[in-house]
PDB file as gemmi writes it, atoms N, CA and C in Angstrom:
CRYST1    1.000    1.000    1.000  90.00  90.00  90.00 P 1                      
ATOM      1  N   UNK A   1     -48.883  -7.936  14.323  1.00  0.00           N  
ATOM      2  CA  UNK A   1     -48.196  -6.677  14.159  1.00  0.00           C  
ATOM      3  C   UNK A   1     -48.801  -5.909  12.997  1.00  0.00           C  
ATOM      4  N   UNK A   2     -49.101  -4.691  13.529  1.00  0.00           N  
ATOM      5  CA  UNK A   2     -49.169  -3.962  12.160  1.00  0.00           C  
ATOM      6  C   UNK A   2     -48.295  -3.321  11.573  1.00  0.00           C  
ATOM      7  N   UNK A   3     -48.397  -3.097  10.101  1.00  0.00           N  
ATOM      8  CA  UNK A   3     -47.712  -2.439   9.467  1.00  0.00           C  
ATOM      9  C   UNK A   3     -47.716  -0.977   9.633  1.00  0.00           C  
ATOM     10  N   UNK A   4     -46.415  -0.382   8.903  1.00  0.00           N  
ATOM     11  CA  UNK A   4     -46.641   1.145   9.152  1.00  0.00           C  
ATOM     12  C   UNK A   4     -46.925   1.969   8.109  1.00  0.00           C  
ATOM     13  N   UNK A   5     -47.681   2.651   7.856  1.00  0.00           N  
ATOM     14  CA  UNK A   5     -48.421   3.177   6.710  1.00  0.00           C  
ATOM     15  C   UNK A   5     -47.855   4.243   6.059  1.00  0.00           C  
ATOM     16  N   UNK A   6     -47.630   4.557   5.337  1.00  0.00           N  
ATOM     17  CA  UNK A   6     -46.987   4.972   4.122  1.00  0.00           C  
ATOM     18  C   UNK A   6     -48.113   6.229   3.760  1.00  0.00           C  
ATOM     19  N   UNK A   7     -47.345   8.082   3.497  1.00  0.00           N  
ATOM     20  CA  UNK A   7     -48.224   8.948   2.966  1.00  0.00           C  
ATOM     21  C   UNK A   7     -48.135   8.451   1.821  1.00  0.00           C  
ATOM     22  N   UNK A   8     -49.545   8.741   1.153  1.00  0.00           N  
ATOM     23  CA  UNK A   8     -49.695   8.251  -0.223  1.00  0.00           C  
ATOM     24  C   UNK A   8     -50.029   9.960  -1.276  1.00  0.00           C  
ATOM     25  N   UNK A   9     -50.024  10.824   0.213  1.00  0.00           N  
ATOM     26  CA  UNK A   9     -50.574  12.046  -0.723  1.00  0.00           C  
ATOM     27  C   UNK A   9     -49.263  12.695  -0.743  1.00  0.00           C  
ATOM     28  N   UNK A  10     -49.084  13.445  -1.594  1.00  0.00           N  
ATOM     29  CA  UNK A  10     -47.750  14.349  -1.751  1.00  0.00           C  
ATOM     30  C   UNK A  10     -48.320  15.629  -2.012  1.00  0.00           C  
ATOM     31  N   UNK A  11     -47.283  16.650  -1.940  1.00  0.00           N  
ATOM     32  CA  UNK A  11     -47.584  18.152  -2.320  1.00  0.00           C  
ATOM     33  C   UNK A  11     -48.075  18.430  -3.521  1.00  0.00           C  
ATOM     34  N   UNK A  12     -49.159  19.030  -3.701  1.00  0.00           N  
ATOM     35  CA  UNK A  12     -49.447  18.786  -5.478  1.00  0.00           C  
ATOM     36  C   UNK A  12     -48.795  20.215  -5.806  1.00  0.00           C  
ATOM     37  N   UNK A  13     -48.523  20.123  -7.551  1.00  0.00           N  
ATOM     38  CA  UNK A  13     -47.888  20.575  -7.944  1.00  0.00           C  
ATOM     39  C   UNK A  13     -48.423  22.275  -7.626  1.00  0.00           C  
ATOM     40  N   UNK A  14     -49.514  22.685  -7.604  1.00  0.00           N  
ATOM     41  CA  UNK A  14     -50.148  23.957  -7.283  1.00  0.00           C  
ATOM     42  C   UNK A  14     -49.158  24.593  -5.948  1.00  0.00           C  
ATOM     43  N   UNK A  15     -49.140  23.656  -4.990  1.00  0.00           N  
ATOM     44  CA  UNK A  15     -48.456  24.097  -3.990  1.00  0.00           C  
ATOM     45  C   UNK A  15     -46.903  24.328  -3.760  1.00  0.00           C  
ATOM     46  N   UNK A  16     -46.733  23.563  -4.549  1.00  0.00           N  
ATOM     47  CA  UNK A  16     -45.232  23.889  -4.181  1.00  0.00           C  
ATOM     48  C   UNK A  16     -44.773  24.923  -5.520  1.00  0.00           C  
ATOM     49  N   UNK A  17     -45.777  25.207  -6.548  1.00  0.00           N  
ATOM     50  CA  UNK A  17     -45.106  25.982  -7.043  1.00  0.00           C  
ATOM     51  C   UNK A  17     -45.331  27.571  -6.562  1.00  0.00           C  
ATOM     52  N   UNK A  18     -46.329  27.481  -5.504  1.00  0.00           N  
ATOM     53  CA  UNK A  18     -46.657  28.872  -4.760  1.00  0.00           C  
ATOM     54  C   UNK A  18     -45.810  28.910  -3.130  1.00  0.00           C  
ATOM     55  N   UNK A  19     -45.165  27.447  -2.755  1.00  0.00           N  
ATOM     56  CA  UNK A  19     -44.226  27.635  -1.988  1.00  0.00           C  
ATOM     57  C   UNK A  19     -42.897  28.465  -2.819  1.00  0.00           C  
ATOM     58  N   UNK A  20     -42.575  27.920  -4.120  1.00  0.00           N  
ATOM     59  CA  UNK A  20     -41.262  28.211  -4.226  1.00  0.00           C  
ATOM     60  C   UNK A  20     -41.301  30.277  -4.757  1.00  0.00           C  
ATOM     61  N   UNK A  21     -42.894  30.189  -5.108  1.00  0.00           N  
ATOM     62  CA  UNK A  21     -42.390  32.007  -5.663  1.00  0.00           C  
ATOM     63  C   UNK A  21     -42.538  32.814  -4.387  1.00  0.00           C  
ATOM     64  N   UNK A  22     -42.687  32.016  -3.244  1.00  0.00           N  
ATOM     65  CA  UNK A  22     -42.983  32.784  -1.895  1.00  0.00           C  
ATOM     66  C   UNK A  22     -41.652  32.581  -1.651  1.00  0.00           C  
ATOM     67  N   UNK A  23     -40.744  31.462  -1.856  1.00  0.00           N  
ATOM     68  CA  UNK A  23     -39.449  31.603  -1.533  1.00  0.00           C  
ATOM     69  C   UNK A  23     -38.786  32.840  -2.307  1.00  0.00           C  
ATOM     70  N   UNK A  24     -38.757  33.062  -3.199  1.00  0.00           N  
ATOM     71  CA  UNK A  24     -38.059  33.689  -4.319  1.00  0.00           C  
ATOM     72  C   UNK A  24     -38.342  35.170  -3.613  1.00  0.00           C  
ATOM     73  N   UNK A  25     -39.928  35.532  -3.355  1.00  0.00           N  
ATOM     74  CA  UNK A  25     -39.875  37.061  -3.055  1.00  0.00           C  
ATOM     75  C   UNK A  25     -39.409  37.226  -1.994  1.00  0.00           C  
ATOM     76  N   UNK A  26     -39.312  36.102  -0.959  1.00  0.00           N  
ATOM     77  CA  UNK A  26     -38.364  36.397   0.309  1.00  0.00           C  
ATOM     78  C   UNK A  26     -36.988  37.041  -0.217  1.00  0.00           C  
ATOM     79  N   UNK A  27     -36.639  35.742  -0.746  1.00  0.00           N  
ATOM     80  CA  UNK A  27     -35.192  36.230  -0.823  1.00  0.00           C  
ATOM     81  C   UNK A  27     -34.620  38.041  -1.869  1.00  0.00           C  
ATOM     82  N   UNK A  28     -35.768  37.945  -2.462  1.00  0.00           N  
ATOM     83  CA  UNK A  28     -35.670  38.788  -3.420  1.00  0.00           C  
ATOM     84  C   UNK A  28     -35.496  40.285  -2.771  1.00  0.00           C  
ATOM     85  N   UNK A  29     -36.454  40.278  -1.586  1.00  0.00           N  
ATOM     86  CA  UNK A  29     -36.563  41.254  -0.491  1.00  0.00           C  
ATOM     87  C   UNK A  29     -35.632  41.351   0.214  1.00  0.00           C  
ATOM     88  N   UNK A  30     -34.787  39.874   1.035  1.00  0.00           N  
ATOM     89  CA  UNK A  30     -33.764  40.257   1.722  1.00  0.00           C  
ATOM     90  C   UNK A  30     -32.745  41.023   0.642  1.00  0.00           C  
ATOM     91  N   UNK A  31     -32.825  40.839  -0.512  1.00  0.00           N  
ATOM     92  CA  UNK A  31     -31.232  41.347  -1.064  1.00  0.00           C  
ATOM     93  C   UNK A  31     -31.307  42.507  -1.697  1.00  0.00           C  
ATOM     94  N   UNK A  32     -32.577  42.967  -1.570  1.00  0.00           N  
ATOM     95  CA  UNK A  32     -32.637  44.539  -1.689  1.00  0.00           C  
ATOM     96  C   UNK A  32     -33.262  44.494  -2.515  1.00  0.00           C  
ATOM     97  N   UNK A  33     -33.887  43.881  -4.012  1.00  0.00           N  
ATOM     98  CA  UNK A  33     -33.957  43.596  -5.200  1.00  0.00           C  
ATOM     99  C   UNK A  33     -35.642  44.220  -5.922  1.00  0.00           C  
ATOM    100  N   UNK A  34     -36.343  44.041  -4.343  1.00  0.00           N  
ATOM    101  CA  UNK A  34     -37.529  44.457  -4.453  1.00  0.00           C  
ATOM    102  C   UNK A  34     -38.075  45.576  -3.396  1.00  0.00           C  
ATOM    103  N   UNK A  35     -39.082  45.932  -3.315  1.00  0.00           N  
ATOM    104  CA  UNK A  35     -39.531  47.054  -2.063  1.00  0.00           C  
ATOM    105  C   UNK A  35     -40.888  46.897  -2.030  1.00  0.00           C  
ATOM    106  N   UNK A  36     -41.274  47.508  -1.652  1.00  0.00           N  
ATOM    107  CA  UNK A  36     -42.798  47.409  -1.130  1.00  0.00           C  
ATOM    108  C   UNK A  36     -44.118  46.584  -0.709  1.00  0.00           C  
ATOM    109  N   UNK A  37     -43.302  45.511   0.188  1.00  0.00           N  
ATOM    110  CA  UNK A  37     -43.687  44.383   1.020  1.00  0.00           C  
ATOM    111  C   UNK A  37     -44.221  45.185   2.349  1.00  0.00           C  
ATOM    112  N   UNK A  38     -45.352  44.796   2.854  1.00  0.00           N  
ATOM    113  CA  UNK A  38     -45.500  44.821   4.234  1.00  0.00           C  
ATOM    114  C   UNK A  38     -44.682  43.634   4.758  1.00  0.00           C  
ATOM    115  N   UNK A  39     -44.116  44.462   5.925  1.00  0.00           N  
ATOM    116  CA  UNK A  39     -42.922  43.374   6.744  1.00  0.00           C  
ATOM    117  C   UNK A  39     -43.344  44.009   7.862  1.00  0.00           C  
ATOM    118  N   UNK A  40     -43.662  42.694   8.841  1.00  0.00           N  
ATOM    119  CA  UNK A  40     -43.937  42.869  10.675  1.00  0.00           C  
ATOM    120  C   UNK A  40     -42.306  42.448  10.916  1.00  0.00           C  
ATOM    121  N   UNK A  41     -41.907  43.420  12.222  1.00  0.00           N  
ATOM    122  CA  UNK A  41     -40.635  43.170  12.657  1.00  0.00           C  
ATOM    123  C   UNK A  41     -40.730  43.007  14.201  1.00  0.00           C  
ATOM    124  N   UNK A  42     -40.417  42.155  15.321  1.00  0.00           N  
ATOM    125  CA  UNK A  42     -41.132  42.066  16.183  1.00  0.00           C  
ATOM    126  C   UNK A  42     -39.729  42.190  16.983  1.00  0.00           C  
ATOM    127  N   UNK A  43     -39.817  42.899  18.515  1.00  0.00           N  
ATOM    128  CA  UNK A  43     -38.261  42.775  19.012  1.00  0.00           C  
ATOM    129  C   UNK A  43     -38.319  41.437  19.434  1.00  0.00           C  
ATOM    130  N   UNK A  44     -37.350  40.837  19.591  1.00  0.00           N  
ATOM    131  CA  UNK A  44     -36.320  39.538  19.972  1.00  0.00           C  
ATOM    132  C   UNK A  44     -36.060  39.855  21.891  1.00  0.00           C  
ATOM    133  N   UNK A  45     -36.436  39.300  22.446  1.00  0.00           N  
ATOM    134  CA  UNK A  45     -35.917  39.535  24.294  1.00  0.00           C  
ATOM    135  C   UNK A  45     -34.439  38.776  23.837  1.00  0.00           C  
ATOM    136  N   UNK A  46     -33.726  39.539  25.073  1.00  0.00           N  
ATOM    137  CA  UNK A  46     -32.593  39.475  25.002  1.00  0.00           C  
ATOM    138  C   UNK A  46     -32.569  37.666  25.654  1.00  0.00           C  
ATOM    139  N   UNK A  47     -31.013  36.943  25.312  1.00  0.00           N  
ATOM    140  CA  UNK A  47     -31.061  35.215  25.677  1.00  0.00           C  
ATOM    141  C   UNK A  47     -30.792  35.821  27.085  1.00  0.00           C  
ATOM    142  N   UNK A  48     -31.299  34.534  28.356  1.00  0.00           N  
ATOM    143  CA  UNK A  48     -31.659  34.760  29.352  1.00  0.00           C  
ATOM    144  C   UNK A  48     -29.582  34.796  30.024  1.00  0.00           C  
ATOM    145  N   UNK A  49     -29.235  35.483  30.838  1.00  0.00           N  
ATOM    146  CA  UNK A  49     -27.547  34.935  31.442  1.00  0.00           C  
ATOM    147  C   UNK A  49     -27.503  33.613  31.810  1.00  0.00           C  
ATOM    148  N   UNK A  50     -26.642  33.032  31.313  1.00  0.00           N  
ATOM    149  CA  UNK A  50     -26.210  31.823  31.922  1.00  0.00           C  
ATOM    150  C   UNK A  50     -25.932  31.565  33.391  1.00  0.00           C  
ATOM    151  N   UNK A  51     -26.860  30.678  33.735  1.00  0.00           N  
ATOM    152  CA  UNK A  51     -26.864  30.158  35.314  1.00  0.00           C  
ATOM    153  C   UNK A  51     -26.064  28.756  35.802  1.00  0.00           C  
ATOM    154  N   UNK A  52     -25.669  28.793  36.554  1.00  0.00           N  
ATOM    155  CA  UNK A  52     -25.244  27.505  37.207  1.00  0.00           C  
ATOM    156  C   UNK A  52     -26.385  27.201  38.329  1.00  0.00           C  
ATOM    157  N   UNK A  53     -26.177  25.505  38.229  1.00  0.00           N  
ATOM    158  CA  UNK A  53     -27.152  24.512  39.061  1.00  0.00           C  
ATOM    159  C   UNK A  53     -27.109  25.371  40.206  1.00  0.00           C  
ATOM    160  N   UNK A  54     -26.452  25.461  40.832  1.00  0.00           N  
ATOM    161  CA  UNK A  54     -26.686  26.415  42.396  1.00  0.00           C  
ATOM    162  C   UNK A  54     -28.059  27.440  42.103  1.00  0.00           C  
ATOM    163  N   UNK A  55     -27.437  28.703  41.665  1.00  0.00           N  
ATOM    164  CA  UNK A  55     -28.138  29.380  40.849  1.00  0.00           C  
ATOM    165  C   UNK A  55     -29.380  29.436  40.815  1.00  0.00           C  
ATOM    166  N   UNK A  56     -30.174  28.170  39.608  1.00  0.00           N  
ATOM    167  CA  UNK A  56     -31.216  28.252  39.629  1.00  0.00           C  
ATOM    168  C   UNK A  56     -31.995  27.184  40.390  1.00  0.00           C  
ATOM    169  N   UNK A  57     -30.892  26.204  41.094  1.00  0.00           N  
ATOM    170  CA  UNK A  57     -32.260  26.186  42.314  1.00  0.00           C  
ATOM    171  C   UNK A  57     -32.405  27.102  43.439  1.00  0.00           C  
ATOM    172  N   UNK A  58     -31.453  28.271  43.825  1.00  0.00           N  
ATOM    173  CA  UNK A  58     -31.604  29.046  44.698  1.00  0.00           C  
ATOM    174  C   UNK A  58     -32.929  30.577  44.303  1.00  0.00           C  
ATOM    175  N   UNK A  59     -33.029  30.360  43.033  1.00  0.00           N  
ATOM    176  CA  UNK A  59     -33.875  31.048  42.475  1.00  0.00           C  
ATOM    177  C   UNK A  59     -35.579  29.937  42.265  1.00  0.00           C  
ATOM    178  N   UNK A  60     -35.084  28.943  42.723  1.00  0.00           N  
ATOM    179  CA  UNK A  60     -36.776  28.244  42.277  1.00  0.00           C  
ATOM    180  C   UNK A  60     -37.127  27.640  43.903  1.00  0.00           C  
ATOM    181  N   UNK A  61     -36.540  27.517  44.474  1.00  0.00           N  
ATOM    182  CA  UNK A  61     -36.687  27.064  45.603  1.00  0.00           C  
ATOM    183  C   UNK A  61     -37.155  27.712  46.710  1.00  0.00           C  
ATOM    184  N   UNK A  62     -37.823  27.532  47.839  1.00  0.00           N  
ATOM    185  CA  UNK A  62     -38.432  28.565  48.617  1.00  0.00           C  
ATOM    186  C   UNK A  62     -37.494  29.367  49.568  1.00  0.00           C  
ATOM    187  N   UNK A  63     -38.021  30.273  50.101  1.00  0.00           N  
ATOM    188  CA  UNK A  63     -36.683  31.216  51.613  1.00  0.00           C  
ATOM    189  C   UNK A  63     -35.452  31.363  50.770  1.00  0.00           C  
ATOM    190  N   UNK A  64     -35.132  31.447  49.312  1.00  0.00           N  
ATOM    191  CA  UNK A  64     -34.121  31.813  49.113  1.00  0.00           C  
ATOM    192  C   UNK A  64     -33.790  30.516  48.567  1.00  0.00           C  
ATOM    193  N   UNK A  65     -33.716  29.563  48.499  1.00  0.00           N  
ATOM    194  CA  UNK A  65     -32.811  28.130  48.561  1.00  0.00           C  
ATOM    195  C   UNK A  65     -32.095  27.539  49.316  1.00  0.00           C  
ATOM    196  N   UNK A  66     -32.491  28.208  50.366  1.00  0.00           N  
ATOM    197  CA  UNK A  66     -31.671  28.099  52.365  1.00  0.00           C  
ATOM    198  C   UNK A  66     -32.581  26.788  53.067  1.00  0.00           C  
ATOM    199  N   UNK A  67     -34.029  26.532  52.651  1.00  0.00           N  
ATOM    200  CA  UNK A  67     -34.412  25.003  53.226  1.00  0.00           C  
ATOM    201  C   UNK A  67     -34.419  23.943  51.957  1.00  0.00           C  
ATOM    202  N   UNK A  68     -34.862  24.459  50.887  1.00  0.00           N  
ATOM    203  CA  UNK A  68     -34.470  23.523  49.726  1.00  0.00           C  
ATOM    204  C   UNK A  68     -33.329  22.704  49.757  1.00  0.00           C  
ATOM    205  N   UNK A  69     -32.106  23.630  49.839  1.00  0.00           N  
ATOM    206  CA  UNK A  69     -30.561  23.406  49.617  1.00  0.00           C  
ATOM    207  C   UNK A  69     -30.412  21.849  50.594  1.00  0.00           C  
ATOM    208  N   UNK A  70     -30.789  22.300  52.247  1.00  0.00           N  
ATOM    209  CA  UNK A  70     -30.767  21.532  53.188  1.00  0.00           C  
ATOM    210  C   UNK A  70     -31.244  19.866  52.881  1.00  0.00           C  
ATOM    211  N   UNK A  71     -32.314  20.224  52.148  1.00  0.00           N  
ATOM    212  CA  UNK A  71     -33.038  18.923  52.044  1.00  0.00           C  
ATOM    213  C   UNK A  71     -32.166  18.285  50.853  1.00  0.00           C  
ATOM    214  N   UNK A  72     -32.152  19.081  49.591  1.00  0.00           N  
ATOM    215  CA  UNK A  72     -31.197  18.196  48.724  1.00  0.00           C  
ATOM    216  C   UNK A  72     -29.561  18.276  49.028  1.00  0.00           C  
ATOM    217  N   UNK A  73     -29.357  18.804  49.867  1.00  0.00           N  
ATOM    218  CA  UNK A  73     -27.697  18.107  50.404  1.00  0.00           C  
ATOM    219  C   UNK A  73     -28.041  16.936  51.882  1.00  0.00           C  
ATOM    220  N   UNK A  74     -28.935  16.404  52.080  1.00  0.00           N  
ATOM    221  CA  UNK A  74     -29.161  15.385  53.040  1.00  0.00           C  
ATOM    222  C   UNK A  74     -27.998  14.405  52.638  1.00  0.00           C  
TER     223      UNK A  74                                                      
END                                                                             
């Protein structure tokens, strides 16, 4: 059996102290505090309507879900 190996490298300190001031101007931006960031805003698609099992096999299935249906109600 082998053993399971263990990271031995960690975040060095350079990085996480340029993670945390990237945190800070986030937040600093959401709360109004700062301005003049380029910010991409991208639209969101709307969540798809909720389907029932019928539903979407009558939508994935061929002729409608009229020979599909047949075969999986055997």
């Amino acid at each position: 059996m082998s053993r399971k190996k263990t990271k031995s490298r960690h975040m060095t300190d350079e990085t996480f102290a340029e993670l945390t001031k990237s945190a800070k101007q986030a937040l600093a931006y959401e709360r109004g505090e700062v301005s003049g960031h380029r910010v991409t805003r991208i639209a969101v698609p709307r969540p798809p309507r909720p389907m029932s099992s019928a539903d979407i096999a009558r939508g994935l299935l061929p002729n409608g879900g009229k020979v599909g249906e047949k075969m999986l109600n055997r």
